[in-house]
N, C-alpha and C positions, 0 to 999 in steps of 0.2 A: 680537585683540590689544587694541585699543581697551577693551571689555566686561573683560579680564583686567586691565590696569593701572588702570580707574575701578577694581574690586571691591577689588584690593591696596593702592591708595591708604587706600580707607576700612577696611582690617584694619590698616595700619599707623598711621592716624591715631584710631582707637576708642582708648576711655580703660583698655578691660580689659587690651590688650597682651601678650594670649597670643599662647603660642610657635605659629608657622604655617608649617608649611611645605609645598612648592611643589615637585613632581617633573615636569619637563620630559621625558615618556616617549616615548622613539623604540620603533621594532622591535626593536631590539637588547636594550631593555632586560624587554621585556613578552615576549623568551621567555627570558630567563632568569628572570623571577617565571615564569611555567611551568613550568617546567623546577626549579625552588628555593623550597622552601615558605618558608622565612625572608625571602629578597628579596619575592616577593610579598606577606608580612605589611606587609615598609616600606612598599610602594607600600597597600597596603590601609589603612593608618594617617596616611597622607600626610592633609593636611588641603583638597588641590589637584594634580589631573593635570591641564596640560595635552597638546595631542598636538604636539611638536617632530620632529618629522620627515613628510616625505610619507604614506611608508607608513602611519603612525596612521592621518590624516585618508583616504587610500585604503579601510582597511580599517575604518575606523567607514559609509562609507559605502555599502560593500557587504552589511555587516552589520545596514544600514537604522537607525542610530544617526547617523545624520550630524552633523559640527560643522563650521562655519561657515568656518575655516581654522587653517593652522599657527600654532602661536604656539612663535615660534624660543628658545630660551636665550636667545641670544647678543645678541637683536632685545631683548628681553623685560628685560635690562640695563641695555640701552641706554635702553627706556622709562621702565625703572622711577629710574634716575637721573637721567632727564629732570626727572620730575615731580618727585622728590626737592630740586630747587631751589627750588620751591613753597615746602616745607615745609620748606628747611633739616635734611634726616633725615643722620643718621651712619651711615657705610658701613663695617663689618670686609670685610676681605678676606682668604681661608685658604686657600694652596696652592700648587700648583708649585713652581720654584726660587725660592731668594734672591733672582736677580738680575730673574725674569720678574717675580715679585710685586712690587718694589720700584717696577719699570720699569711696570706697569701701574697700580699706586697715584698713581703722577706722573701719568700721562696721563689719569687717569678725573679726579686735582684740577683737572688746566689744563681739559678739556674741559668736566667740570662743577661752574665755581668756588662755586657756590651750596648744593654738597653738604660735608659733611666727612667726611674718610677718617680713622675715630677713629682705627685700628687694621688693621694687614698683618702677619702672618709667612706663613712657606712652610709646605709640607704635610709636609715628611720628618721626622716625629713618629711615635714608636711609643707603642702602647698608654699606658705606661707615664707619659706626656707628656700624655697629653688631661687631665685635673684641672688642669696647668698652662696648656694652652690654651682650658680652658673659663674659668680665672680669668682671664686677660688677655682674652679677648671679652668678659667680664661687668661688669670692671673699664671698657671700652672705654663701655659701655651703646650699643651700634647699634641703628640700625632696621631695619636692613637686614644680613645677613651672607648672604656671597656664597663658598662652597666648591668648590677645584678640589683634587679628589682622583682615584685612581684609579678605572675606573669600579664597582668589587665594592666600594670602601669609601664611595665619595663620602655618597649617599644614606642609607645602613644607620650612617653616621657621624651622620649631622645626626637620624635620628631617636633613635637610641639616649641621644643628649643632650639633647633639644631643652628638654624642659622644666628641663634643670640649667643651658642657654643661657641662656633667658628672652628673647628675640631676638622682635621681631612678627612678622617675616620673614626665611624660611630659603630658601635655596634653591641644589641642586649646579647648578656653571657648567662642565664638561667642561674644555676646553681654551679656553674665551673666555678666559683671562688672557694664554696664548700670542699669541693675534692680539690684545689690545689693547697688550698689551707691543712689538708690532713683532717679535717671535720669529718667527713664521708669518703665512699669510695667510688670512684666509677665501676663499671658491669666489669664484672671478669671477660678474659677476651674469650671464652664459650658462647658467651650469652653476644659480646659484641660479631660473632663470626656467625649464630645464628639468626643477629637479627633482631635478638629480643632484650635490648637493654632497657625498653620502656615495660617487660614484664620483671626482670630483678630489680627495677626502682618499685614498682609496685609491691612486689613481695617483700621488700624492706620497710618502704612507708605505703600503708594499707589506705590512708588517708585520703591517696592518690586516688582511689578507685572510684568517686564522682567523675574526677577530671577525664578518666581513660576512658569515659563513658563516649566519649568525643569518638575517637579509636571505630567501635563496631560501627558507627554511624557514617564516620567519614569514608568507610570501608564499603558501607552499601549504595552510598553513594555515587561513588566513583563507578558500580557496576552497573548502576541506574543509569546512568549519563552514557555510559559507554554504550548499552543496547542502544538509547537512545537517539546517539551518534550513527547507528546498525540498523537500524530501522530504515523500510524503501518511504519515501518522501510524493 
């Protein structure tokens, strides 16, 4: 984490201020790039993976590519607004409801007064609407834009634009608006020190349990690959 918000500092602070952006990859999301040639191009074009979830960091180190530890969204945020008081950077924020966006632009200004929140709307924009929401992010000029969308649009949004953004830093925030809003909660830290914050999301929204179908699949996976790698040639 440390190693990722010094590198993001200095992409955000260089005088060239190209657009960069930053895909926070769990399991979930590296089999559906598997699984979808076009998702896979976003992540392949990303300009930065880190691995937000256990299982990444599990499966890089089975795979004898080992990294050092998780670097969370939600954590990742929270850093990058930290340091952002340093430097006085401007924060858009794009997604969820009216009321969750509103409520969490409040709370990121009281907690970090040293940042500016240039710019907020919510996410429920169709097609038809991006040219209007890429003018009012442009018009904003941030350093930072911080997108919560669905999770098939979130990422494949910020890259399809990025360069009409012109943003230094991009990056999809899942549902961190919800728990900074006070809407929801993050995992209690039991569940975050066991490991298992993708089973207290599921045992709160049961809804999830198509999605986590991902989960055992990407799990056997990785084991399969790995004999595979073990196997005499």
């Amino acid at each position: 984490m440390e190693d990722t918000v010094k590198y993001l500092a200095q992409i955000v602070q260089s005088e060239e201020r190209q657009p960069f952006q930053i895909i926070t990859a769990n399991p979930i999301m590296l089999m559906k790039a598997l699984e979808e040639p076009d998702y896979m191009q976003v992540m392949k074009n990303a300009e930065m993976l880190v691995p937000d979830g256990t299982g990444v960091v599990w499966a890089a180190s089975r795979t004898e590519t080992p990294v050092r530890e998780r670097v969370a969204g939600f954590d990742l945020l929270h850093e990058l607004m930290r340091v952002g008081e340093d430097y006085h950077w401007k924060v858009y924020l794009l997604g969820s409801t009216p009321e969750v966006i509103q409520a969490a632009a409040e709370r990121l200004h009281l907690k970090y007064p040293g940042v500016e929140i240039s710019g907020f709307r919510d996410g429920y924009f169709k097609e038809d609407q991006d040219a209007e929401v890429i003018a009012d992010i442009r018009k904003a000029a941030p350093d930072l834009l911080f997108v919560a969308r669905a999770a098939d649009t979130q990422e494949p949004w910020i890259a399809r634009y990025k360069k009409q953004l012109g943003v230094p830093l991009m990056m999809g925030v899942g549902g961190s608006f919800d728990v900074i809003s006070g809407k929801s909660k993050r995992a209690p830290k039991l569940f975050q020190k066991l490991r298992a914050e993708w089973l207290y999301r599921l045992l709160r929204e049961p809804t999830r349990a198509s999605r986590m179908l991902a989960l055992p699949k990407f799990a056997l996976k990785v084991m399969r690959d790995k004999e595979n790698m073990t196997k005499p040639r």
